[in-house]
C-alpha positions in Angstrom: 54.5 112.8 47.3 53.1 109.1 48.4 51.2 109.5 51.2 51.0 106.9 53.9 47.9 105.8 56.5 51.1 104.4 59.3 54.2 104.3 59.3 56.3 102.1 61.9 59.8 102.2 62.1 62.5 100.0 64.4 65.9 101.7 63.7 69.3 100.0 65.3 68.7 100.9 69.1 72.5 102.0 69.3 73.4 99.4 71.4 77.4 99.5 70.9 77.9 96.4 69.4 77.1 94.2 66.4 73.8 92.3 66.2 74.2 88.9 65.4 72.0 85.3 65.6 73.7 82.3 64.4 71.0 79.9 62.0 70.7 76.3 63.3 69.6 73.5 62.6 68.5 69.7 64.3 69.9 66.2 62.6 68.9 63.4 64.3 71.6 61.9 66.4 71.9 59.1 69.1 74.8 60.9 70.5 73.0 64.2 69.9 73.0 67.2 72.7 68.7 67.6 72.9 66.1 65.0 73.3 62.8 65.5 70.9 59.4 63.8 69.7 59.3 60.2 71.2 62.5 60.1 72.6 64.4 61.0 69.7 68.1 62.7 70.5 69.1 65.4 67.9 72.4 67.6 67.6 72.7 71.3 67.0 74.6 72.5 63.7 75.2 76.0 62.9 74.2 76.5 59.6 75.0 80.5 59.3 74.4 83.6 60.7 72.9 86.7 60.3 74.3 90.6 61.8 75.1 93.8 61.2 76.8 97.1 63.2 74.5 98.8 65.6 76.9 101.8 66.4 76.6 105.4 65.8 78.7 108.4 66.6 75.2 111.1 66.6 72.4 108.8 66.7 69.8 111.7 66.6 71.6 112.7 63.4 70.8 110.0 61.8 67.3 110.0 62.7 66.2 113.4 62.3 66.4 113.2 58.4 64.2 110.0 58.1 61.8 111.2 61.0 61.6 114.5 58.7 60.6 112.4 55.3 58.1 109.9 57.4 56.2 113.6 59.0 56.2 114.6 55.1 55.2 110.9 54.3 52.4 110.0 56.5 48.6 111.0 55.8 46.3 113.8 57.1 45.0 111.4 59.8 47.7 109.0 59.5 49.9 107.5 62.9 54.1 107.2 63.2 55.5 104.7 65.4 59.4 104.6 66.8 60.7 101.6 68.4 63.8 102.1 71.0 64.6 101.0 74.1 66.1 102.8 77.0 69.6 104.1 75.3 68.1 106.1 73.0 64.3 106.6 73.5 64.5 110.0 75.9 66.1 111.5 73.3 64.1 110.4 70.4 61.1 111.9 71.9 62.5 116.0 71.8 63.8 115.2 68.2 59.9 113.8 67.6 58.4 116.3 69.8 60.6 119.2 67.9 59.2 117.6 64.1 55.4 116.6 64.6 54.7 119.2 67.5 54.9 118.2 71.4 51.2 118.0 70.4 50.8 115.0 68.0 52.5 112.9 71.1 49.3 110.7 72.0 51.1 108.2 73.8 54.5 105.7 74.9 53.5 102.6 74.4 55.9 100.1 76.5 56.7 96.4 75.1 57.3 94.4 78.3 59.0 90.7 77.7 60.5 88.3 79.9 63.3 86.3 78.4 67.3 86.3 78.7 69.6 87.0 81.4 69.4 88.6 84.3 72.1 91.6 85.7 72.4 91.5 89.7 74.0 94.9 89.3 70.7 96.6 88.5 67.0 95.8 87.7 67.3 93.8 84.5 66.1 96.0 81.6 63.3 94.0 79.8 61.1 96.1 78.0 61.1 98.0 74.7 59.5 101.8 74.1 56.9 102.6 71.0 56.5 106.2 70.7 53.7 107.2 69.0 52.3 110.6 67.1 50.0 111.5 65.2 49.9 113.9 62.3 46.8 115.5 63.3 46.1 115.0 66.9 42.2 115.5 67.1 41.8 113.5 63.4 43.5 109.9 63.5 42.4 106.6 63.1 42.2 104.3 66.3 39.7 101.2 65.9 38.5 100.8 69.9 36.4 97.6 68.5 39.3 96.2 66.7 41.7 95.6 69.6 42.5 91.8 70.8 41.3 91.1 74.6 43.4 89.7 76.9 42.6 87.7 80.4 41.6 89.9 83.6 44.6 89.3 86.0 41.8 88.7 88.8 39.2 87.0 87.0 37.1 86.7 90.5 36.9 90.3 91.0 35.0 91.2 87.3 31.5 89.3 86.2 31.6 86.0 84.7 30.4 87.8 81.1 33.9 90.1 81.7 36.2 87.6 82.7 34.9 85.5 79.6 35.5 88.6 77.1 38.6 89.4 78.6 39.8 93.3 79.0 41.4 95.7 76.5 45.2 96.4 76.6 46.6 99.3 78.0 49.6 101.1 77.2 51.8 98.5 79.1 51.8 95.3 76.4 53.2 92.3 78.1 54.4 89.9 74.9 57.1 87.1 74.6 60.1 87.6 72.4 60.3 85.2 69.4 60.7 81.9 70.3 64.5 81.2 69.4 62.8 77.9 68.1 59.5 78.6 67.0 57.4 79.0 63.5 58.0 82.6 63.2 61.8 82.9 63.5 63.7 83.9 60.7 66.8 84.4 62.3 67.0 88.2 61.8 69.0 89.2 64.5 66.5 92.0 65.6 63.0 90.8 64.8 60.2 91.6 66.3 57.1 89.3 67.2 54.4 89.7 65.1 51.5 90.0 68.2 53.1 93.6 68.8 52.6 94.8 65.0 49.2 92.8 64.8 48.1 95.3 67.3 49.6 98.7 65.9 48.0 97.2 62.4 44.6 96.8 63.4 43.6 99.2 65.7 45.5 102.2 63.9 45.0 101.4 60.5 41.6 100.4 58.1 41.3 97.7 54.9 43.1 98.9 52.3 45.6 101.4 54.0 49.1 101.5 52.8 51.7 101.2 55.9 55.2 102.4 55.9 58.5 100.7 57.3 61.7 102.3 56.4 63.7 100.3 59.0 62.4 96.7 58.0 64.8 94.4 58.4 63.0 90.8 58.6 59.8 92.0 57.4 57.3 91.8 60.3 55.1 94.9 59.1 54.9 93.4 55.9 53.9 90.1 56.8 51.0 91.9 59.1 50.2 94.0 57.1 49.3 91.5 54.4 47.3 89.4 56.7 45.1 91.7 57.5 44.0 93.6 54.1 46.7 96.4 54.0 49.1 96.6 51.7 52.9 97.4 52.7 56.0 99.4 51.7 59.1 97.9 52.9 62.7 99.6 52.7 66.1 98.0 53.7 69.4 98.8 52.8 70.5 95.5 54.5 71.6 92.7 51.9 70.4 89.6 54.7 67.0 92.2 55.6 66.2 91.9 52.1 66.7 88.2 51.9 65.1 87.4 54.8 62.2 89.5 53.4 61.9 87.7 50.0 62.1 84.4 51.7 59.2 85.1 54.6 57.0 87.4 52.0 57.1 85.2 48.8 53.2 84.3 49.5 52.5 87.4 48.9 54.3 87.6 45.5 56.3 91.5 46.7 57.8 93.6 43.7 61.2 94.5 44.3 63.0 98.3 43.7 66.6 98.1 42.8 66.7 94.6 44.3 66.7 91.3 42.9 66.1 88.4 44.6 68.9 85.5 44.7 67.5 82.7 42.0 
């Protein structure tokens, strides 16, 4: 049995629908539909696309088994992670509850983000859930002096020393999206910004640690992972996840199980 120090998973949410992001690109153009560096007009050209089904008839049946393997997985003192939103998450948690023990439930950690459109039918839904167990609730590995500060939201009403250091995060992590047009996009439909798993990476696991990710789709554990001294199982059964994954990982030089990269 391999043993694992985390293990973080982002299964399909169940939304009802299929995932999809369409790849783009910019040529320059004077007749071009966006304006860039100096002036410069560019046009938009769809240059594929990346998706996959996120249905399912008994979601919790899918889980349970792979939520079984990663209790039988994880380490003595080691932390699981799920990543839902609201369809799904309530459930989730007596499946969780019913496998590690109500117990091992240390905390629901909530994503919060502000991008996309806005319902008027209801308050707009804009945050994910991370659940989070561990296998041994009085033995698990949280690194308090590891965790990233961020600004006081009233500056005036702390010290000057405080407001310079900046506070540590709570269970409520506000965090953009990816930027549809930033560095770290890889166009996986569902990927998931890197500052979240920074986080779960430094303060839950130590140098050297192997983490877990069954669901990985574009590879965001991995990449994190790497950066900061861990090393990283990644699972897919997605043809474009594992792409995606060879593509953003290659500095890393990954070895691939019953996989081969395209040449």
């Amino acid at each position: 049995m391999c043993i694992r120090d985390s293990i973080y998973v982002d299964p399909p949410f169940n939304t009802g629908i299929t995932q999809s992001r369409h790849l783009t690109r910019s040529i320059r153009d004077k007749d071009g539909d966006q304006t860039g560096f100096h002036g410069e007009r560019y046009r938009t050209v769809q240059v594929g696309s990346r998706s996959f089904a996120d249905s399912f008839d008994d979601f919790m049946a899918f889980l349970e088994p792979r939520i079984e393997h990663a209790h039988r997985l994880l380490s003595p003192t080691g932390s699981f992670f799920l990543h839902l939103d609201y369809r799904e998450v309530h459930y989730a948690k007596v499946l969780v509850d019913a496998i590690f023990g109500r117990q091992s439930f240390i905390n629901e950690i909530i994503w919060a983000y502000d991008y996309g459109g806005r319902t008027k039918k209801k308050w707009p839904p804009k945050h994910d859930n991370i659940l989070w167990y561990a296998k041994d609730p009085k033995a698990y590995t949280f690194n308090y002096e590891d965790m990233d500060r961020i600004p006081y939201m009233a500056p005036g009403l702390v010290t000057k020393e405080k407001a310079k250091r900046g506070k540590t995060p709570t269970d409520t992590w506000w965090h953009t999206i990816v930027s549809p047009s930033g560095a770290e996009k890889t166009g996986y439909p569902t990927q998931k910004p890197l500052g979240i798993i920074d986080r779960l990476i430094a303060v839950h696991t130590r140098p050297g640690d192997t983490v877990l990710d069954f669901f990985a789709g574009s590879g965001t554990l991995g990449e994190s992972a790497i950066h900061h001294g861990r090393d990283a199982v990644l699972v897919d059964a997605n043809e474009e996840a594992l792409s995606v994954m060879s593509s953003r990982l290659a500095f890393a030089s990954p070895t691939f199980h019953g996989w081969t990269p395209p040449a």
